[in-house]
ROSE-4610 file (N, C-alpha, C; in Angstrom, 1 decimal, always signed):
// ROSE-4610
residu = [X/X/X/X/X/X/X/X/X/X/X/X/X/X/X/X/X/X/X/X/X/X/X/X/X/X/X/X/X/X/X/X/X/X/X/X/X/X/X/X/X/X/X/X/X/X/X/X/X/X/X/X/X/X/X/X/X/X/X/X/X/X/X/X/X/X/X/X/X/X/X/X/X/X/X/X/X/X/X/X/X/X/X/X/X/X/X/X/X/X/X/X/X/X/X/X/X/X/X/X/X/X/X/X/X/X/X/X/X/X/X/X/X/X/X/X/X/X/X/X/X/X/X/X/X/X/X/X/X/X/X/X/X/X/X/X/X/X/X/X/X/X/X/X/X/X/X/X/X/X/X/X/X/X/X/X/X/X/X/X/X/X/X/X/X/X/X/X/X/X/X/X/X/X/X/X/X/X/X/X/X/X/X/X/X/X/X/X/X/X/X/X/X/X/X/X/X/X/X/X/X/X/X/X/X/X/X/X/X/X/X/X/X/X/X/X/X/X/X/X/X/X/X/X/X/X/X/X/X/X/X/X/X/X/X/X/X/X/X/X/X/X/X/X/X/X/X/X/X/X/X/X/X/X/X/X/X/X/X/X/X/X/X/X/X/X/X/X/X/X/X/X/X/X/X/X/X/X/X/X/X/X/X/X/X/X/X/X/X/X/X/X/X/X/X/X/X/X/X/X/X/X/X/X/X/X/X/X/X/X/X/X/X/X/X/X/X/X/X/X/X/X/X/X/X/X/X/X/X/X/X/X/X/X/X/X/X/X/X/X/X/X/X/X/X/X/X/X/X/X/X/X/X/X/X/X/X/X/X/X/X/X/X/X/X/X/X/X/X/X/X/X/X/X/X/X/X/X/X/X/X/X/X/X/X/X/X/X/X/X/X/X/X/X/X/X/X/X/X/X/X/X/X/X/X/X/X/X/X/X/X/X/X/X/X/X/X/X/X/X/X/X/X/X/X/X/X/X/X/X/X/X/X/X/X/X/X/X/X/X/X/X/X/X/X/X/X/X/X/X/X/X/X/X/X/X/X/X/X/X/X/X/X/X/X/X/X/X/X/X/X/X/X/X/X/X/X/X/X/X/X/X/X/X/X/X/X/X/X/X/X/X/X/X/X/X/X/X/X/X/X/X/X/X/X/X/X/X/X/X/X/X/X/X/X/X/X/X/X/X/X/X/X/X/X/X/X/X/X/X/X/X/X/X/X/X/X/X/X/X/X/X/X/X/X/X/X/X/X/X/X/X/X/X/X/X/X/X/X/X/X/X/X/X/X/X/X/X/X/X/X/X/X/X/X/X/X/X/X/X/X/X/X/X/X/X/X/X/X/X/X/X/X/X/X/X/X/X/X/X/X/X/X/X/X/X/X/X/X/X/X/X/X/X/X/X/X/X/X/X/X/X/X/X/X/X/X/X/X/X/X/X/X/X/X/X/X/X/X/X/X/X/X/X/X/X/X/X/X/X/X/X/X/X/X/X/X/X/X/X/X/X/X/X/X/X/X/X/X/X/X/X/X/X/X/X/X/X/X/X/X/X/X/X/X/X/X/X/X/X/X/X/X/X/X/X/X/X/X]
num = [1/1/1/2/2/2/3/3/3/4/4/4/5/5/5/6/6/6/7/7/7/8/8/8/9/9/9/10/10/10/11/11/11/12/12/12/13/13/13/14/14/14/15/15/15/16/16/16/17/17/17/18/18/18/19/19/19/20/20/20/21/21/21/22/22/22/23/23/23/24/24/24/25/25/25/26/26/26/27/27/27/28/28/28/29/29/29/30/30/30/31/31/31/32/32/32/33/33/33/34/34/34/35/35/35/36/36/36/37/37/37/38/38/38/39/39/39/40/40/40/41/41/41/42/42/42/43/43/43/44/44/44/45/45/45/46/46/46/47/47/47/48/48/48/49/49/49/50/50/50/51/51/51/52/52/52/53/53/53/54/54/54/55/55/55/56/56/56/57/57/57/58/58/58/59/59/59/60/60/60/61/61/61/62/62/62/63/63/63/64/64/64/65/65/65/66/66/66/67/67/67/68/68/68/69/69/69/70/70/70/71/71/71/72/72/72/73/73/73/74/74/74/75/75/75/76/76/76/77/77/77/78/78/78/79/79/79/80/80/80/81/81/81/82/82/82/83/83/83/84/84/84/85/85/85/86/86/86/87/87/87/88/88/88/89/89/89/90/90/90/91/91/91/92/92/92/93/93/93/94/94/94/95/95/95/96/96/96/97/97/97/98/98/98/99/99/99/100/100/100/101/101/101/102/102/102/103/103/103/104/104/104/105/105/105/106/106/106/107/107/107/108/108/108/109/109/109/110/110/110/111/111/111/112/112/112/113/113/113/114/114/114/115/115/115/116/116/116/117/117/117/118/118/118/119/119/119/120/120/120/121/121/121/122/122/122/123/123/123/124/124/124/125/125/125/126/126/126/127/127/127/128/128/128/129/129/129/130/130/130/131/131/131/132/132/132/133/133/133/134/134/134/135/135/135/136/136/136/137/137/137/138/138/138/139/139/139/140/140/140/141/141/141/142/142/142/143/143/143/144/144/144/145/145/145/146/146/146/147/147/147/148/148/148/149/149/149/150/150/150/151/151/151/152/152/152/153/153/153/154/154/154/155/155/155/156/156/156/157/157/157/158/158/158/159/159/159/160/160/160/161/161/161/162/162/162/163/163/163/164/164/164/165/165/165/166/166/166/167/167/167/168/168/168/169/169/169/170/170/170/171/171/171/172/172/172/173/173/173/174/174/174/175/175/175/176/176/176/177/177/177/178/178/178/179/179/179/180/180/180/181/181/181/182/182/182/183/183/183/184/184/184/185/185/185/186/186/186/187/187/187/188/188/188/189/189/189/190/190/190/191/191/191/192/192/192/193/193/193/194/194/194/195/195/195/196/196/196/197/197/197/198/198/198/199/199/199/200/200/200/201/201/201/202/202/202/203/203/203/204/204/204/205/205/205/206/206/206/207/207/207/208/208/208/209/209/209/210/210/210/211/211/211/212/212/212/213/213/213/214/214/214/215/215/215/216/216/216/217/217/217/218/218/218/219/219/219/220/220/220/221/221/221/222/222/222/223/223/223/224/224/224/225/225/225/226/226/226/227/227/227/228/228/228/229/229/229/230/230/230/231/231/231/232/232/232/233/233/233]
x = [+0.8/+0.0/+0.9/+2.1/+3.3/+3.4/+4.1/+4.4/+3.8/+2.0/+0.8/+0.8/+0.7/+1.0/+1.6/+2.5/+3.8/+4.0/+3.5/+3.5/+1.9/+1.2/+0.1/+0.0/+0.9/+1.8/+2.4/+3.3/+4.1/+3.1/+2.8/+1.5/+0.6/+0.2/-0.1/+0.4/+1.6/+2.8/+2.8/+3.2/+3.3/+2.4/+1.1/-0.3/-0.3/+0.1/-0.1/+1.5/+2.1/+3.3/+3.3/+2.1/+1.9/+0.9/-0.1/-0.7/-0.3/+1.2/+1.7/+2.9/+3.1/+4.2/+4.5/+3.6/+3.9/+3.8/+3.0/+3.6/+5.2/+5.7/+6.7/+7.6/+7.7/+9.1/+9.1/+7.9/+7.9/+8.8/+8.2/+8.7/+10.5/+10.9/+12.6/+12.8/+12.2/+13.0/+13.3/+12.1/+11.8/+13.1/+13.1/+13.9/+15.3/+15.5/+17.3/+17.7/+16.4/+16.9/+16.9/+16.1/+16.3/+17.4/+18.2/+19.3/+20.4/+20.4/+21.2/+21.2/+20.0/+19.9/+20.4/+20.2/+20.7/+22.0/+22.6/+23.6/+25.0/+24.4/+24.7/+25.9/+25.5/+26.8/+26.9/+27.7/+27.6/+28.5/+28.4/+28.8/+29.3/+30.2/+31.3/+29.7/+29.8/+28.9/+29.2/+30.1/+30.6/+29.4/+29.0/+28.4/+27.2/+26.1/+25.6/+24.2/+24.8/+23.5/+23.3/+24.3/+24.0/+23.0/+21.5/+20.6/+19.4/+18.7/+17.8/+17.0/+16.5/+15.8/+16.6/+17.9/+19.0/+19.0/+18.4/+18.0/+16.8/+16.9/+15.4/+15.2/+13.7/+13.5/+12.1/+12.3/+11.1/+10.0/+8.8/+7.8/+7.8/+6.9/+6.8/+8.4/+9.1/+10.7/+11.2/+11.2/+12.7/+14.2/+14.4/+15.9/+17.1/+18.1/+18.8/+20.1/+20.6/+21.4/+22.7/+22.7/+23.9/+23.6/+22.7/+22.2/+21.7/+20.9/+20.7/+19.2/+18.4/+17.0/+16.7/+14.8/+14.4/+13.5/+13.0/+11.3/+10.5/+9.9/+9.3/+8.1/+8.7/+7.6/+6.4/+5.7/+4.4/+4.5/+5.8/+6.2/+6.8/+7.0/+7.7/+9.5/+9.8/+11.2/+11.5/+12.4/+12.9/+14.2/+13.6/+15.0/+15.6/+16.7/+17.9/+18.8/+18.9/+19.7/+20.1/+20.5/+21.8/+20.8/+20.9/+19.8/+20.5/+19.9/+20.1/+21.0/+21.1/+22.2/+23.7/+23.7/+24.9/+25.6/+24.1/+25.1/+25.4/+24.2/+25.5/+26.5/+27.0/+27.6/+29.0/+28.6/+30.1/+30.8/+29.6/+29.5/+29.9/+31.1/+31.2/+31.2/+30.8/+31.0/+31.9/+32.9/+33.5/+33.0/+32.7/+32.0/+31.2/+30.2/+29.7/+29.8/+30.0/+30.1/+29.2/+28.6/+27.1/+27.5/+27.1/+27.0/+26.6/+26.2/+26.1/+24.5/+23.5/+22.7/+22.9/+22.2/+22.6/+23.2/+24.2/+25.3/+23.7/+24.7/+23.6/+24.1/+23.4/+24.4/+23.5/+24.0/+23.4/+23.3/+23.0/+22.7/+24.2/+24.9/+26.0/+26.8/+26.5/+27.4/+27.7/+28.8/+29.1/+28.0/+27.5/+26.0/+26.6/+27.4/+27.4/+29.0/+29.4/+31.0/+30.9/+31.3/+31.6/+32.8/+33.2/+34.3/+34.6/+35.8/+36.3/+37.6/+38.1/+39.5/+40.2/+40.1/+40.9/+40.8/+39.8/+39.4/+38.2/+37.6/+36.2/+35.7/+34.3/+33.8/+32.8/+32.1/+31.2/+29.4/+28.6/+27.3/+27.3/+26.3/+26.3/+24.5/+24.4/+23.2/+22.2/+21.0/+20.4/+19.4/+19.3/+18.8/+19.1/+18.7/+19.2/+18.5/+19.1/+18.1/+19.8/+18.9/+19.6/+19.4/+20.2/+20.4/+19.4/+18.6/+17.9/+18.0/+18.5/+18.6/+19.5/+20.1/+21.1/+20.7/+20.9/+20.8/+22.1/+22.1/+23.3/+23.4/+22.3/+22.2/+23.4/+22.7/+23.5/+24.9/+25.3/+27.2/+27.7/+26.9/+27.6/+27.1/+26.3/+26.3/+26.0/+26.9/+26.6/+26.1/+26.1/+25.6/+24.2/+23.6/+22.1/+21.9/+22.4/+21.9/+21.9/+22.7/+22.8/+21.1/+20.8/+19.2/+17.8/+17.9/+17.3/+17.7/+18.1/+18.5/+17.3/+16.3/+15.3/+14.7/+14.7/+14.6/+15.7/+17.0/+18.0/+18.6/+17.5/+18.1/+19.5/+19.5/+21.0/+21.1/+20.4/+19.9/+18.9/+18.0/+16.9/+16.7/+16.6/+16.8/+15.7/+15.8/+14.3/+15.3/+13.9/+14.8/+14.5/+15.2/+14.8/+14.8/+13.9/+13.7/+13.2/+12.7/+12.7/+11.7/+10.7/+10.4/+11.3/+12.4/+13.5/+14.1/+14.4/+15.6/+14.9/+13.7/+12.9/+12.4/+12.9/+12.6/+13.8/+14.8/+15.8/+16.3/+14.8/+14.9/+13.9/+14.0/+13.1/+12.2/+11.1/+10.0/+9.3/+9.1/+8.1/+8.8/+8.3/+8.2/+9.5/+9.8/+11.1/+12.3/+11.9/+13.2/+13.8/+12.7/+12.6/+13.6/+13.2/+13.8/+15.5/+15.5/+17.1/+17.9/+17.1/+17.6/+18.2/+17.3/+17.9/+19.2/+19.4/+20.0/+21.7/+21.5/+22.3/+22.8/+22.2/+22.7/+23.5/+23.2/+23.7/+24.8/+25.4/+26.3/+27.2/+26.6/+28.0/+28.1/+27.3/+28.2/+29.1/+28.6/+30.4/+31.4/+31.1/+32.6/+32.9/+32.3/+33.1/+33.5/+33.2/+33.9/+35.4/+35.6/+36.8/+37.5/+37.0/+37.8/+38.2/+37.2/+37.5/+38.9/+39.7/+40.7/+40.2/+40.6/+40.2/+41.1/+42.2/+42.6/+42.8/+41.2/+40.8/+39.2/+39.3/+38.1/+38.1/+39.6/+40.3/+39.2/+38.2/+38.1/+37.2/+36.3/+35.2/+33.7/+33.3/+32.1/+30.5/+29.5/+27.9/+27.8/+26.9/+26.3/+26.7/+25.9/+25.4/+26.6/+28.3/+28.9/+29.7/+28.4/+29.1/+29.8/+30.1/+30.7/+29.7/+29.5/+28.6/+28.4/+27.4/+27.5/+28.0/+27.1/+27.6/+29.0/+29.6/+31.1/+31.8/+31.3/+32.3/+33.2/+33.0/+33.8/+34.8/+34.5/+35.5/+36.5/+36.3/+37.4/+38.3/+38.0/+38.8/+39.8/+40.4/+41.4/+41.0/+42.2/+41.8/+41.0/+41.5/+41.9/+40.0/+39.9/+38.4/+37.2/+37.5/+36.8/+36.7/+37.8/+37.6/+36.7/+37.1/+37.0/+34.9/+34.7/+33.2/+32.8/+33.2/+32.4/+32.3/+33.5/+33.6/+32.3/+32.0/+30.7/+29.6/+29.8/+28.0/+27.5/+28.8/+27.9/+27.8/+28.1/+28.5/+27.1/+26.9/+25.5/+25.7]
y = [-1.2/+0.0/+1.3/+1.3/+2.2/+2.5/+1.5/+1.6/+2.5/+1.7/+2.3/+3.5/+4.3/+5.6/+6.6/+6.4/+6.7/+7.0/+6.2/+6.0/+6.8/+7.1/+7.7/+9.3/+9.3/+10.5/+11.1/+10.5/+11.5/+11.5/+10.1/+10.3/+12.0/+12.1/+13.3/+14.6/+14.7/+15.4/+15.5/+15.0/+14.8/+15.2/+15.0/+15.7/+16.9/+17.6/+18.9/+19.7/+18.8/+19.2/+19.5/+18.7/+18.8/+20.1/+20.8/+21.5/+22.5/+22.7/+24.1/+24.0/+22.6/+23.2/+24.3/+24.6/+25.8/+26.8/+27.4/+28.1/+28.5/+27.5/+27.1/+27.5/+26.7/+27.2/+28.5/+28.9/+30.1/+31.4/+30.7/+31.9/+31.2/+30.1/+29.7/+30.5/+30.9/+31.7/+33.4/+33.7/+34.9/+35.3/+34.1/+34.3/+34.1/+33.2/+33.4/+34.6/+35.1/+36.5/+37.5/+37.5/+38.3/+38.6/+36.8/+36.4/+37.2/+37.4/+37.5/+39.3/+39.9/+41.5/+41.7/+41.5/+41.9/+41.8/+40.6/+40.5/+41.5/+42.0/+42.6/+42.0/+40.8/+39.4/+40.3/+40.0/+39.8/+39.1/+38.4/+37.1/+37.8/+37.1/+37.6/+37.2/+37.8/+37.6/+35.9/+35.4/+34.4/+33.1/+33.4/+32.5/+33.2/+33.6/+34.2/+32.9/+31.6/+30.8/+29.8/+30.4/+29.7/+29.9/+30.2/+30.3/+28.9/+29.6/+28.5/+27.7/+28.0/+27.7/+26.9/+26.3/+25.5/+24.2/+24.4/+22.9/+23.0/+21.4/+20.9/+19.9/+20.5/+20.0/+19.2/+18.2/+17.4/+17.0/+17.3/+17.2/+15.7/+16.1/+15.1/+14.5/+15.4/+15.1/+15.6/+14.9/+15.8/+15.8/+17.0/+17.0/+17.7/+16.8/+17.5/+18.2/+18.8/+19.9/+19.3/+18.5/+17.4/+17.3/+17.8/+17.1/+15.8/+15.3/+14.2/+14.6/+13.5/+13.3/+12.3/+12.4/+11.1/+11.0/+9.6/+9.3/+8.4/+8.7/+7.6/+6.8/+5.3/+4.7/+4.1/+3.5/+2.4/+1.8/+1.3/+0.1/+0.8/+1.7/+2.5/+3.0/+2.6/+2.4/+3.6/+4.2/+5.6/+5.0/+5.7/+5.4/+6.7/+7.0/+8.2/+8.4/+9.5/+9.9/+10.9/+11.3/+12.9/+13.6/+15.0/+16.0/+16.5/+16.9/+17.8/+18.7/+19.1/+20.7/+19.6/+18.7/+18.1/+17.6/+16.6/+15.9/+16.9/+18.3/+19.1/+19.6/+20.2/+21.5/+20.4/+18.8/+17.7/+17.6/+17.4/+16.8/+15.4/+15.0/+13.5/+13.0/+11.5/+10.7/+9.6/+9.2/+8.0/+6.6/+7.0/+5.5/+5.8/+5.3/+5.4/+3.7/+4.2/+3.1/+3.3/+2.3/+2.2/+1.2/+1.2/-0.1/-1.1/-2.2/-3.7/-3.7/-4.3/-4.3/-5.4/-4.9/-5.6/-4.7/-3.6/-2.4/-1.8/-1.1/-0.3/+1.1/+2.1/+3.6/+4.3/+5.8/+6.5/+7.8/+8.3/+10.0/+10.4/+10.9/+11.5/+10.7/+9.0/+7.9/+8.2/+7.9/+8.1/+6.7/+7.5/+6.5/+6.3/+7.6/+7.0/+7.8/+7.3/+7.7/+7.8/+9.7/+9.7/+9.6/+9.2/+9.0/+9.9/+11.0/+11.6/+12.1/+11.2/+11.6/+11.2/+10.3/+9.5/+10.1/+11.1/+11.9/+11.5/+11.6/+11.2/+12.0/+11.8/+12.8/+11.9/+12.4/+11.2/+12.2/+11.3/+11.9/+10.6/+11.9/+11.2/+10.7/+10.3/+9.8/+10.9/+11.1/+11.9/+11.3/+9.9/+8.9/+8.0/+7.8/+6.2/+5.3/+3.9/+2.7/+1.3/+0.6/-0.2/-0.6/-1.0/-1.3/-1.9/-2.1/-3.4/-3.7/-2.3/-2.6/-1.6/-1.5/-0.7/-0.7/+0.5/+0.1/+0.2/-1.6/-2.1/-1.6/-1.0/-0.7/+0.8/+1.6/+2.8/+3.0/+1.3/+1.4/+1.0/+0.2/-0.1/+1.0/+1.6/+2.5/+4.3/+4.9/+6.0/+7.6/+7.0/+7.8/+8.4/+6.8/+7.1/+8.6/+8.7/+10.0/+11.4/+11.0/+12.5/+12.6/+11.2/+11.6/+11.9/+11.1/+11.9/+11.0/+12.3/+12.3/+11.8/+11.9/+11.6/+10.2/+9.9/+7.8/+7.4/+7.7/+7.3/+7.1/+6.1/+6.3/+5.3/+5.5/+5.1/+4.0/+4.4/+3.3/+3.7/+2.3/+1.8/+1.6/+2.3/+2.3/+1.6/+0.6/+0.4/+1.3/+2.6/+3.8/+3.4/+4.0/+4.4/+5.5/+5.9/+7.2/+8.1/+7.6/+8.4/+10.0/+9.9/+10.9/+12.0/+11.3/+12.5/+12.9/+12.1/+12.7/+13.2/+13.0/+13.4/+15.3/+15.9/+17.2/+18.3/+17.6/+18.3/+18.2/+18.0/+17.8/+18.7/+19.2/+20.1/+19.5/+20.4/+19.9/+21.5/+21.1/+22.5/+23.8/+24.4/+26.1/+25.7/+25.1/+25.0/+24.8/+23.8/+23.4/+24.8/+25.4/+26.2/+27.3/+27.6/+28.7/+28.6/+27.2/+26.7/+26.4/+26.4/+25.9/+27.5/+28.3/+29.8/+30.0/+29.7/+30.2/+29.1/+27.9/+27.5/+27.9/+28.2/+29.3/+30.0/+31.0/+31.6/+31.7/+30.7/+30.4/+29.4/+29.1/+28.2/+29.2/+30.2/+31.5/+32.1/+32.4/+33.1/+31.8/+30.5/+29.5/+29.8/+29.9/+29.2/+30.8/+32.2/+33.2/+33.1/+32.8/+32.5/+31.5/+30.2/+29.3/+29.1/+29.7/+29.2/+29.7/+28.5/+29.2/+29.8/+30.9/+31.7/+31.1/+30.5/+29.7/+28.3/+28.0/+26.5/+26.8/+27.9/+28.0/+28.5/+28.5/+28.8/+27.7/+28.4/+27.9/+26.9/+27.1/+26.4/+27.0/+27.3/+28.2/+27.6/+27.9/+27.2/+28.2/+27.6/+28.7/+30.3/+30.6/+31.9/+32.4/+31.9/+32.9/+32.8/+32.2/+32.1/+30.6/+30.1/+29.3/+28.1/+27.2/+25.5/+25.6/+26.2/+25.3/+24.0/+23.2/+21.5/+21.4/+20.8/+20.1/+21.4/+22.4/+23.3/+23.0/+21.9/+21.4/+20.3/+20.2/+19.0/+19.7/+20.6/+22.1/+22.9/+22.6/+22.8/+21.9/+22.6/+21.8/+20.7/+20.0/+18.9/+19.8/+20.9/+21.8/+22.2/+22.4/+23.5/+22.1/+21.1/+19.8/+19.7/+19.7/+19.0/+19.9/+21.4/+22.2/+22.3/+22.0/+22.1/+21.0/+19.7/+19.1/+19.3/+19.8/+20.0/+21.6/+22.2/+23.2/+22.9/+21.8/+21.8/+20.6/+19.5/+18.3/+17.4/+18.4/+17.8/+18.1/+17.1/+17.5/+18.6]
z = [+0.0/+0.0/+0.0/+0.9/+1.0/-0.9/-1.5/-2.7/-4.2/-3.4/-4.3/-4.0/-2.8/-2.2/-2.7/-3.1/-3.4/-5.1/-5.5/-7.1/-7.7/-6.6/-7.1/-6.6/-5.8/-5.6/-6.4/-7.1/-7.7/-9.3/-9.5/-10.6/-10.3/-9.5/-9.1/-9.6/-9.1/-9.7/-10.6/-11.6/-12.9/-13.4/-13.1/-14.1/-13.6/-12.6/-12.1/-12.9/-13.0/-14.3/-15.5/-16.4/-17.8/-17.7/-16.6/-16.9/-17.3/-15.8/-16.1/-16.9/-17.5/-18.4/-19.3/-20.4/-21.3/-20.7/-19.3/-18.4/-18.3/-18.0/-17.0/-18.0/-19.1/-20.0/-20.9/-20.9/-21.4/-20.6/-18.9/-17.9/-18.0/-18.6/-18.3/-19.3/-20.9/-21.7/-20.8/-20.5/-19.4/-18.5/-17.6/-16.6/-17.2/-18.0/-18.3/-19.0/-19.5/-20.2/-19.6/-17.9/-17.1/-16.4/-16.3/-15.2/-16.0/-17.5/-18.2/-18.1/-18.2/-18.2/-17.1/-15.7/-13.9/-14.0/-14.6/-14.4/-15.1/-15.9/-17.4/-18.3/-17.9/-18.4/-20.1/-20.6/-22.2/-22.7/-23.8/-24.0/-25.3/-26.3/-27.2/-28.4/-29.3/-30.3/-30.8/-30.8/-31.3/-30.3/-29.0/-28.3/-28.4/-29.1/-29.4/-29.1/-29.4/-29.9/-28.5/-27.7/-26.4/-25.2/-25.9/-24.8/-24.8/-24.1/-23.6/-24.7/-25.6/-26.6/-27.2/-26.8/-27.7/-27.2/-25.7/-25.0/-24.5/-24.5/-24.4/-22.8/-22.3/-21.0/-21.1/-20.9/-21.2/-19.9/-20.3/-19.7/-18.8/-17.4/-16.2/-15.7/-15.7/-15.7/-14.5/-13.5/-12.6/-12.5/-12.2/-13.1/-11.2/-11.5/-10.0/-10.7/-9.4/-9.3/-10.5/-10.7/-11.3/-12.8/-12.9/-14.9/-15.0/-13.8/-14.4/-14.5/-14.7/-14.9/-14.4/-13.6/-13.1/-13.6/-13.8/-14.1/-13.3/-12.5/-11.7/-12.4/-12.5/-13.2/-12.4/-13.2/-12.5/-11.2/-11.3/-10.4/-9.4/-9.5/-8.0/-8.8/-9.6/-9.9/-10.8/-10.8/-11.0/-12.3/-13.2/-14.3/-14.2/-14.1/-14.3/-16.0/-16.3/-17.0/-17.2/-18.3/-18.3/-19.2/-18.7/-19.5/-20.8/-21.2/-22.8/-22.6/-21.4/-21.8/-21.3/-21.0/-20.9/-21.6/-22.2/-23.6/-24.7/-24.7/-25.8/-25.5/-24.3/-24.3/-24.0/-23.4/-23.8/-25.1/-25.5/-27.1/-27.5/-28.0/-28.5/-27.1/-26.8/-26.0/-26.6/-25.9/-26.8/-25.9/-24.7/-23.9/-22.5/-22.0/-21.1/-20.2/-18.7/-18.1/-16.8/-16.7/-15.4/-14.8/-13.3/-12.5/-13.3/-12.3/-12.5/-11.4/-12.4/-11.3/-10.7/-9.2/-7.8/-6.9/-7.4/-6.6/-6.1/-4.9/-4.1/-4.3/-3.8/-4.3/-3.4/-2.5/-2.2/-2.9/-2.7/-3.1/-2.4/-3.8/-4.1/-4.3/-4.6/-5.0/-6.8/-6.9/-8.3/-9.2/-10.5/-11.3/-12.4/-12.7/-14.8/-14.6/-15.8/-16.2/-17.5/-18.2/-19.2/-19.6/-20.6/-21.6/-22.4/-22.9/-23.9/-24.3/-24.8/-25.1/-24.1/-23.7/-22.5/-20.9/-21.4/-19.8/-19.3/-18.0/-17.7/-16.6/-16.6/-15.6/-15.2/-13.6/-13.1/-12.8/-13.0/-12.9/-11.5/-10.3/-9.1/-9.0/-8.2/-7.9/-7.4/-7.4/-6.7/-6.0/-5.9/-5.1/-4.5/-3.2/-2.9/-3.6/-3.5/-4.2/-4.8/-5.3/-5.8/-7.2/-7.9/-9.5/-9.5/-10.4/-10.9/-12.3/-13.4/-14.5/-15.4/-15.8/-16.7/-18.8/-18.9/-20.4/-21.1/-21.5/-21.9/-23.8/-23.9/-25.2/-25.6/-24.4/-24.7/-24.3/-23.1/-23.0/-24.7/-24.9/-26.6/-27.4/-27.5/-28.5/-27.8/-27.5/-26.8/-27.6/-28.9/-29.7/-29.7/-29.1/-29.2/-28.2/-27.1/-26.5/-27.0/-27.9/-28.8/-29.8/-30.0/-30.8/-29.9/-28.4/-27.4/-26.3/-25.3/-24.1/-23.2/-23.0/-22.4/-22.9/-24.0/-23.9/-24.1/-23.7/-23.7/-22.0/-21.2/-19.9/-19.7/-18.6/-17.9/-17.4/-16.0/-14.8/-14.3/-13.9/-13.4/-11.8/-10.8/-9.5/-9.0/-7.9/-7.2/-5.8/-5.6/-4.6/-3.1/-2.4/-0.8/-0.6/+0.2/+0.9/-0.5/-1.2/-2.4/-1.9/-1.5/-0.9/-0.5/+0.1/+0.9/-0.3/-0.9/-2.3/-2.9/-3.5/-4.7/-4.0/-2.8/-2.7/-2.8/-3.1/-3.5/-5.1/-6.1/-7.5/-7.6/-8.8/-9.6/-10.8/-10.2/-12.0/-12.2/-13.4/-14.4/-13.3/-13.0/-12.7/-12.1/-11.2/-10.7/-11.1/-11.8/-13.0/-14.0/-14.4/-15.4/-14.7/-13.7/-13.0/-12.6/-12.2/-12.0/-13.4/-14.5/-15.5/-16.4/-16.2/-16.1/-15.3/-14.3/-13.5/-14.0/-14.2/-14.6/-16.3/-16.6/-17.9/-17.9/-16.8/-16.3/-16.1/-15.1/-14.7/-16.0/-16.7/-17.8/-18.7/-19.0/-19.9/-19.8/-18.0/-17.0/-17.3/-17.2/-17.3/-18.6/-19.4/-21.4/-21.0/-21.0/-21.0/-20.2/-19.3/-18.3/-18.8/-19.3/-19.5/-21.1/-21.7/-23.7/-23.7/-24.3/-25.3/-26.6/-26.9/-28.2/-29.3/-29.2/-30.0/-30.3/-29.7/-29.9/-30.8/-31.2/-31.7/-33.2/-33.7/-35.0/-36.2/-37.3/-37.5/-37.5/-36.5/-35.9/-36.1/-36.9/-37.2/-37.6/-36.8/-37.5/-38.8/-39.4/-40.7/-40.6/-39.5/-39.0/-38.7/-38.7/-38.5/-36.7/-36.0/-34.3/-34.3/-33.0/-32.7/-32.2/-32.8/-32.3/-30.7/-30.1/-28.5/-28.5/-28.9/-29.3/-28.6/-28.0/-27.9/-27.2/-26.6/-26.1/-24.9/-24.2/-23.6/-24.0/-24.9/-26.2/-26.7/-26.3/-27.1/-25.6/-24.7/-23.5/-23.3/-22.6/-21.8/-20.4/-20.2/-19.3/-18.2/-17.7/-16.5/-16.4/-17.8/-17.5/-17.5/-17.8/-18.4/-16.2/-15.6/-14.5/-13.4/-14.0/-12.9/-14.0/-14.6/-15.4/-14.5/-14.1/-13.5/-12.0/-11.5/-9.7/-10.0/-10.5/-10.6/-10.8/-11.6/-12.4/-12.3/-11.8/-11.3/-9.9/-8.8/-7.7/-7.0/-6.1/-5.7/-5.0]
């Protein structure tokens, strides 16, 4: 009955999510353009195509401080994966590596390990629970997350305490708002950390510089110090 409770719970959630979604992301184009006016950041014309409208946040979704994503299914069991503004602003992946179900993990236990160019970075858990299923699909083919991030999950958690972890995640109006704010803050990093001459030569149509891969174009130094910011719980 705990279980049923619980799952008809966040069922709940979720439909009170889809109502106010186009609310919600309308006010995230709003708010990042705000975060961006207060601040009176300005970004080199060349990053010009690095706003909100470039990534995508998908409905009945909670998303934590880390980039990942949750979905709580039927059965109680929460699949996790990496959001959209992660897999672009990485770009290539050359391998992804996930537990073994059976492993137990808490909230802040290291979940997924990206691969690039012989360097790696770790996405942490934002739940307790244990493995029960991994997609062995996307360690062999890690391309697929680049066609969508959102059915491309990771791992399959049966959780604990999910209630406790599930209130330091964001959905619709919330998300939207942090997802501004994290904009925010990765315009200030590629300003401070871009080499300007790793960008020789790198041009979209329009003249600016690809979001796509802008950390693929860094150094080890900005690759480690991007994850100690943006993906530690």
């Amino acid at each position: 009955m705990v279980a049923l409770f619980v799952v008809l719970t966040f069922a709940a959630l979720i439909l009170i999510d889809i109502v106010v979604q186009k609310v919600s992301y309308a006010r995230a184009r709003q708010t990042a353009g705000a975060y961006e006016l207060k601040s009176g950041l300005a970004l080199a014309p060349a990053f010009a195509g690095l706003d909100v409208n470039h990534f995508k946040m998908e409905k009945g979704l909670f998303y934590s401080n880390n980039h990942t994503w949750a979905k709580i299914d039927e059965d109680g069991h929460v699949k996790l994966g990496i959001d959209d503004f992660l897999q672009k602003v990485v770009g290539k992946i050359d391998r992804i590596e996930l537990l073994n179900p059976g492993e137990s993990v808490k909230a802040g236990d290291k979940l997924i390990k990206i691969i690039q160019n012989g360097r790696a970075m770790y996405l942490k858990s934002p739940v307790d629970g244990r493995v029960v299923m991994v997609n062995r699909g996307l360690e062999a083919d890690p391309s697929k997350i680049k066609v969508d991030p959102y059915k491309s999950w990771a791992v399959e958690l049966e959780p604990e305490n999910l209630s406790k972890s599930i209130h330091s995640m964001k959905i619709a109006d919330s998300a939207a708002r942090w997802f501004g704010r994290e904009l925010k803050r990765f315009k200030e990093f590629v300003n401070v950390e871009m080499n300007p001459n790793s960008l020789v030569g790198q041009t979209a149509q329009d003249g600016g510089i690809p979001v796509d891969g802008l950390l693929e174009r860094m150094e080890d130094r900005s690759w480690k110090k991007f994850e100690n910011e943006f993906l530690a719980q």
